[in-house]
Each structure stands twice: as structure tokens, then as C-alpha cells.
C-alpha positions as CSV (number, residue, x, y, z in Angstrom):
1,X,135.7,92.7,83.1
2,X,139.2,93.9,83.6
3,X,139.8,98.3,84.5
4,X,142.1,99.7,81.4
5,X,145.5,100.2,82.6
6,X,146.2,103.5,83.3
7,X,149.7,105.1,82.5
8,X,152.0,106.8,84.9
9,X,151.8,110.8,84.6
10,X,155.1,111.8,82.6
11,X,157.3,113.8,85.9
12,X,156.1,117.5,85.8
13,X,158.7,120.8,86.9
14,X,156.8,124.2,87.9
15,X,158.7,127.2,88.6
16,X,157.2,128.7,91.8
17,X,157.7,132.5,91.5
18,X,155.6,134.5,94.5
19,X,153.3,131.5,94.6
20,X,152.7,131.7,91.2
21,X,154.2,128.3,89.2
22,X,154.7,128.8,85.5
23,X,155.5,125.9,83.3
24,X,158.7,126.6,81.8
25,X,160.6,123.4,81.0
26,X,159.4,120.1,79.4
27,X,160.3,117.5,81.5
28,X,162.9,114.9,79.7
29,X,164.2,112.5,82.6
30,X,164.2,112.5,86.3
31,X,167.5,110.6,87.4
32,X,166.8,109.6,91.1
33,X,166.1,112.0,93.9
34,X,168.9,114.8,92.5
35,X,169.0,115.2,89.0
36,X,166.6,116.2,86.5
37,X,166.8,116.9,82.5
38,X,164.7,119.0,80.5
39,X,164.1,121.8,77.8
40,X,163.4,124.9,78.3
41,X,163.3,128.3,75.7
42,X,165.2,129.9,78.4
43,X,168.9,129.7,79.3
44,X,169.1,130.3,82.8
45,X,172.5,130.8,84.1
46,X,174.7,128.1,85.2
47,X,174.4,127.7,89.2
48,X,171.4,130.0,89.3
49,X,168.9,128.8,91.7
50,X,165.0,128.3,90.8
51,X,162.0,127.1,93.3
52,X,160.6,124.5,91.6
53,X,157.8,122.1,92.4
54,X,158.4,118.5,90.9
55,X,154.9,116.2,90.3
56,X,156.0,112.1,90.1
57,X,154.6,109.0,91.0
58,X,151.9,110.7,92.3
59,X,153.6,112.9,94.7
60,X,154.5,116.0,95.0
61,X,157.6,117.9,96.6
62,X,158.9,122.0,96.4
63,X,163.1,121.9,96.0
64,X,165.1,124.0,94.9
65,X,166.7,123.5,91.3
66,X,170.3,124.4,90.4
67,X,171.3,124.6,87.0
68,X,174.4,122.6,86.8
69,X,174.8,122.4,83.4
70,X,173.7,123.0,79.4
71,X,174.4,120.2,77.2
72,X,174.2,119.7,73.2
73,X,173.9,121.9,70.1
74,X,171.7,124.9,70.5
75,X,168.8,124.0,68.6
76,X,168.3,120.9,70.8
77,X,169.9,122.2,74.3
78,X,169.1,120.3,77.4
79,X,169.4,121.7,80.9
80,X,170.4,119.9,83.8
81,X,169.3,120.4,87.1
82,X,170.4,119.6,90.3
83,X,167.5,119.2,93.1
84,X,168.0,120.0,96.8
85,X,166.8,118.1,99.5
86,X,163.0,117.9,98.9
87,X,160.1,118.8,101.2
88,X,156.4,117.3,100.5
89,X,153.4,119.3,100.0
């Protein structure tokens, strides 16, 4: 009898706010260590800073994220991110 495979958890970005973490964006693609895509209803500002804390592969880290930049039209807008150095949890 063989186990079912089981599929890797889709990456996951919290906001931390006051130790609080709201889910805000939808996770898109995680590019290596320092850049992440995803959607989110808001439009933070470009080079405003969020605490974030990232879930993938089974670990998870706290970074900060800096929105580096807005891309496409605005009824499909994607935010990129730009994550700091992380720190484990």
C-alpha cells in the first residue's frame, strides 16, 4: 500500500501588524530568497515597508517586505515585493 502524495502548501504572506498577522495579499510567485509577487485589494505605496511573515516549504521566516513595484492594468494589478534578509521563527 503506497501513502497518497501529498502536495506542497502554495507560499503564504501575513502582514504582522502589533503581532496581529492579517492576510492581505494572495500569494502569486516567490522568486528565490528576495522577491515575491502577489495581489492584493490594497495599493500600498511604492517603497513603503510592511512586516510580513512568509510560510514555504514548510518553514517559516518574519522579513520585511518593500514594495518595489506595481505592474499591469488595474483590474489585474500585481505587486512586487522585495524581502529583506530573513529571520526564522
Amino acid at each position: 500500500m503506497t501513502s497518497p502524495a501529498v502536495e506542497p502548501r502554495a507560499p503564504r504572506i501575513t502582514v504582522l501588524v502589533e503581532g496581529s498577522t492579517y492576510e492581505l495579499m494572495d500569494v502569486l510567485e516567490v522568486d528565490g530568497d528576495r522577491l515575491a509577487r502577489v495581489r492584493t485589494p490594497f495599493l500600498f505605496e511604492i517603497g513603503e515597508e510592511l512586516a510580513v511573515r512568509v510560510e514555504r516549504n514548510g518553514t517559516t521566516i518574519e522579513a520585511v517586505a518593500k514594495i518595489r513595484a506595481h505592474v499591469g492594468p488595474a483590474d489585474a494589478r500585481i505587486t512586487e515585493l522585495e524581502l529583506s534578509p530573513r529571520k526564522p521563527v
